[in-house]
KELONU-141617 format. One record per residue: z, x, y of N, C-alpha, C, CB in turn; residue in three letters; chain. Coordinates in steps of 0.1 Angstrom, whole numbers, always signed. Each point is the difference from the previous one (the first is absolute). Glycine has a CB too. Layout:
BEGIN
R  n.zz  n.xx  n.yy ca.zz ca.xx ca.yy  c.zz  c.xx  c.yy cb.zz cb.xx cb.yy residu chaine
R     Z     X     Y     Z     X     Y     Z     X     Y     Z     X     Y    ALA      A
...
END
This chain:
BEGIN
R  n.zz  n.xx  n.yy ca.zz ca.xx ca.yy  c.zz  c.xx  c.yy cb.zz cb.xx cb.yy residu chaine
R  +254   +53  +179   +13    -3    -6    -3    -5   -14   +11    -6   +22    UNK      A
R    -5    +8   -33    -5    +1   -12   +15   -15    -5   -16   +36    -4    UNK      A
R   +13   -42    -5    +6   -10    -3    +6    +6   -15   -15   -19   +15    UNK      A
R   +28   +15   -15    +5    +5   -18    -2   -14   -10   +25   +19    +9    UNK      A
R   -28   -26    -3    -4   -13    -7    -3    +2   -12    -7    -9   +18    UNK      A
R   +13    +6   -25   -10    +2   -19    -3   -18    -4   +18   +28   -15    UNK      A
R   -28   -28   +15    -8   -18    -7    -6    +4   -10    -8   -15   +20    UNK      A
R    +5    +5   -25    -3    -5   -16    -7    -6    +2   +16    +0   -12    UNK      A
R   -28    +0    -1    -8   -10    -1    -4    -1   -18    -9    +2   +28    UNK      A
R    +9   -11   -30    -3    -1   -15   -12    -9    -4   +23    +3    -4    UNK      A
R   -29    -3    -3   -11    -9    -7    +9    -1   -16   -28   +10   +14    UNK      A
R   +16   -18   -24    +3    +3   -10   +12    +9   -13   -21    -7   +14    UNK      A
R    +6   +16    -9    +5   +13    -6    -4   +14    +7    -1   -14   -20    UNK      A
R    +6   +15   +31    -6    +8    +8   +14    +1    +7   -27    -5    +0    UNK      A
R   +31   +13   +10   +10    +2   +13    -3   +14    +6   +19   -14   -11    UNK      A
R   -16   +12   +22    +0    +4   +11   +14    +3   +11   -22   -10    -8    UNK      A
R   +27   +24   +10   +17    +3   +12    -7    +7    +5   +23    +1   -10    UNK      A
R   -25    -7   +26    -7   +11    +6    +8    -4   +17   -27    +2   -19    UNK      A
R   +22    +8   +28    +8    +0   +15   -12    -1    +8   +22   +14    -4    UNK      A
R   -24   -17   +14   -13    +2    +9    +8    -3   +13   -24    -8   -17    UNK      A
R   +15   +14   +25    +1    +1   +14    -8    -4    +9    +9   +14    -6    UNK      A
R   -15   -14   +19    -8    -9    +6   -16    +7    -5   +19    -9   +24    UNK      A
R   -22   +21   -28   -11    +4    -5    +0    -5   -16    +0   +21   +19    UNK      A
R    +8   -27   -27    -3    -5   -11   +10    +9   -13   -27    -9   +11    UNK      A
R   +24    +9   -20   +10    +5   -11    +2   +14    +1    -8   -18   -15    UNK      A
R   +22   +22   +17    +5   +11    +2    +3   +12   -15   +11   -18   +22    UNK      A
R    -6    +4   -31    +0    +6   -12    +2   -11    -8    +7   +23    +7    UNK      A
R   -11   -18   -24    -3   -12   -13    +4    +6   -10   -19   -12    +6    UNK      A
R   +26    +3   -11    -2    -2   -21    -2   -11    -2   +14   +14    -9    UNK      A
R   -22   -15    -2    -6    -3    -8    +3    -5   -11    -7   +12   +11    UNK      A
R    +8   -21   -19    +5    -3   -12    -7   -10   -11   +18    +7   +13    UNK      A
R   -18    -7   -22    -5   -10   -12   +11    -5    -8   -20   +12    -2    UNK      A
R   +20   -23    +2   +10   -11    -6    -6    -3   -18    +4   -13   +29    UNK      A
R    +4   +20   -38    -6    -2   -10   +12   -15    -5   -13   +31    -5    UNK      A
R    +6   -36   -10    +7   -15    -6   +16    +8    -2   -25   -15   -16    UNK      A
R   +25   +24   +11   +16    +6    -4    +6    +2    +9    -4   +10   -16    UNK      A
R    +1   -13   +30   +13    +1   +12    -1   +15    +3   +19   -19   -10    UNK      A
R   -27   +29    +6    -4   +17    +7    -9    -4   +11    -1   +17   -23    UNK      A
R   +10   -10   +35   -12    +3   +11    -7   +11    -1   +12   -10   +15    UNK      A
R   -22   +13   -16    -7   +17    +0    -2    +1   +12   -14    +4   -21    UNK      A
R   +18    +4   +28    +2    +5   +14   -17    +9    -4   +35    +2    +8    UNK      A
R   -47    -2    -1    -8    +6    -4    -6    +9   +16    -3   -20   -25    UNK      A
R    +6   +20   +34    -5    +3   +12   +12    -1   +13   -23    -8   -12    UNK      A
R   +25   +21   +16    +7    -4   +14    -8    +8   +10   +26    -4    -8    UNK      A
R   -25    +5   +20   -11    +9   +13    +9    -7   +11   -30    +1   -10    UNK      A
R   +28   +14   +16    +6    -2   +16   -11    +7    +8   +28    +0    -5    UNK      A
R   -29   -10   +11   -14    +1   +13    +1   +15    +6    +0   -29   +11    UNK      A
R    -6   +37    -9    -3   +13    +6    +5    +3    +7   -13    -1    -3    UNK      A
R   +23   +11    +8    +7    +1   +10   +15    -6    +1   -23    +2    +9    UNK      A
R   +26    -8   -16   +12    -8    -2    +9    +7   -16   -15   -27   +14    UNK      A
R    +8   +36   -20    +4    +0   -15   +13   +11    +5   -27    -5   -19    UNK      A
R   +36    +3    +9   +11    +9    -1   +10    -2    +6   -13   +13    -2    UNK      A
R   +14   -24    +8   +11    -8   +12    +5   -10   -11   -13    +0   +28    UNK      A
R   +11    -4   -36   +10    +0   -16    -6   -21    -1   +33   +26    +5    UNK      A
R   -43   -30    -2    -6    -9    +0    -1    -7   -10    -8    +9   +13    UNK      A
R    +0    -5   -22    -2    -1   -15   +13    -1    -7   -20   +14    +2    UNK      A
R   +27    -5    +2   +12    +3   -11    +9   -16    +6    +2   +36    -2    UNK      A
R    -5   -36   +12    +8   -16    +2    -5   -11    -9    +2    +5   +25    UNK      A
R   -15    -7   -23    -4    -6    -5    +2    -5   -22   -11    +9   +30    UNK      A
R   +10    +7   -33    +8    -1   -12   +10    -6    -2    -7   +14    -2    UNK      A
R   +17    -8   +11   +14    -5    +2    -2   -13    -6    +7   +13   +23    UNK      A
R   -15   -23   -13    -1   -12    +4    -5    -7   -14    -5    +6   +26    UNK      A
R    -6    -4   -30    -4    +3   -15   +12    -3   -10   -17   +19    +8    UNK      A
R   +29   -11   -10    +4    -2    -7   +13    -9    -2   -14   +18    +1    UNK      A
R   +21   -20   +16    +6   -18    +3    -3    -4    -3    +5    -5   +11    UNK      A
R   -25    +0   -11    -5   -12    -5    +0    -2   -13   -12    +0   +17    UNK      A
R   +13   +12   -26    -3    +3   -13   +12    -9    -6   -11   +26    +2    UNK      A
R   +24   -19    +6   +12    -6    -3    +3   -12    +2    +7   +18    +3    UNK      A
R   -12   -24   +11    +6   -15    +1    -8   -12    -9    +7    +8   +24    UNK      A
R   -21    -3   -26    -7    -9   -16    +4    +5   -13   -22    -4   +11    UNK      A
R   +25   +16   -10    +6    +1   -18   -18   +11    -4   +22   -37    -9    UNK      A
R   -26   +42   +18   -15    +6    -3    +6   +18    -6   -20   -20   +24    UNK      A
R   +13   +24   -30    +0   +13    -4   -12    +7    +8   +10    -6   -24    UNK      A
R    -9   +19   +22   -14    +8   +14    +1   +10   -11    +5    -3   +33    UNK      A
R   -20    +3   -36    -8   +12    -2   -10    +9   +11    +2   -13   -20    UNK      A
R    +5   +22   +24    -3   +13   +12   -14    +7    +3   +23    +5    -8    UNK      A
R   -36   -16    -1   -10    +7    -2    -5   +13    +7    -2   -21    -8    UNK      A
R    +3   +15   +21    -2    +6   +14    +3   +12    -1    +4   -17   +11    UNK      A
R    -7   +30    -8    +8   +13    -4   +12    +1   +12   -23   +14   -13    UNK      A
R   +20   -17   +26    +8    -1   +14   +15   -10   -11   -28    -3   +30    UNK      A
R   +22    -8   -32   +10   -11    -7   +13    +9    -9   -23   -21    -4    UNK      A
R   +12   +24    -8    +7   +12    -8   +11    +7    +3   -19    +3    -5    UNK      A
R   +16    +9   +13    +7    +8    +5   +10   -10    +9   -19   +20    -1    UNK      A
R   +20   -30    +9   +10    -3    +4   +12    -6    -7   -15    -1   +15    UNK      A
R   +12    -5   -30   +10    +0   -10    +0   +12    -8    -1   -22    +0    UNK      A
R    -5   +30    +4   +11   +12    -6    +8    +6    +9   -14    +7   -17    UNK      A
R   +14    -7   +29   +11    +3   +11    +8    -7    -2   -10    +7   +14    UNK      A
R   +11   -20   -12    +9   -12    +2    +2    -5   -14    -8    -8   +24    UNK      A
R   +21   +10   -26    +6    +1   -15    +7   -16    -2    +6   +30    +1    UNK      A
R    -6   -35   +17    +4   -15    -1   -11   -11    -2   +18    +7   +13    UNK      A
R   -28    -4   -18   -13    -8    -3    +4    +0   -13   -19    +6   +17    UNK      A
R   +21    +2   -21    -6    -5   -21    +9   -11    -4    -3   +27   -12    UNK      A
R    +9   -32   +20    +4   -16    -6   -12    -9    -6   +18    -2   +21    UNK      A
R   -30    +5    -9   -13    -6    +0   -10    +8    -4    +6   -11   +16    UNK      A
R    -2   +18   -23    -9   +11    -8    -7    -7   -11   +15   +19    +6    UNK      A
R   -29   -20   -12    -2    -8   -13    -2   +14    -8   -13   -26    +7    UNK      A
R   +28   +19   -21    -4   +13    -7    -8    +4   -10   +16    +1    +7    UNK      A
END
């Protein structure tokens, strides 16, 4: 049974939106906290066998509430990241331009 749970973890300048299950992390992104308030989304992965069940793309989702409820901008480094703001035309609020 797989959990939709999405948690957070932050350091510094570092973050982490990821889901796990009783075998451990299901799926991640990744991010870097620069001084100007840009997250660079630099890495997302969904564990083997799980990809394409729209995981990741939640997690963007999720990415970009957080973007919104601190006032943070997101740079999409990630190419997976990328491409999900150019589908989703309701992200470029949080778009850095």
């Amino acid at each position: 049974m797989m959990s939709q749970d999405i948690k957070h973890k932050e350091s510094a300048n570092r973050g982490m939106i990821y889901m796990e299950d009783e075998s451990g992390i299901t799926s991640e992104l990744t991010y870097t906290k620069k001084d100007n308030g840009v997250l660079i989304i630099d890495h997302t992965q969904t564990r083997k066998g799980l990809e394409g069940k729209g995981l990741a793309s939640m997690l963007v989702k999720e990415s970009v509430e957080f973007a919104r409820k601190n006032n943070y901008k997101i740079d999409p480094l990630c190419p997976f990241a990328e491409v999900q703001f150019d589908i989703n035309k309701d992200f470029r609020d949080v778009l850095v331009k």
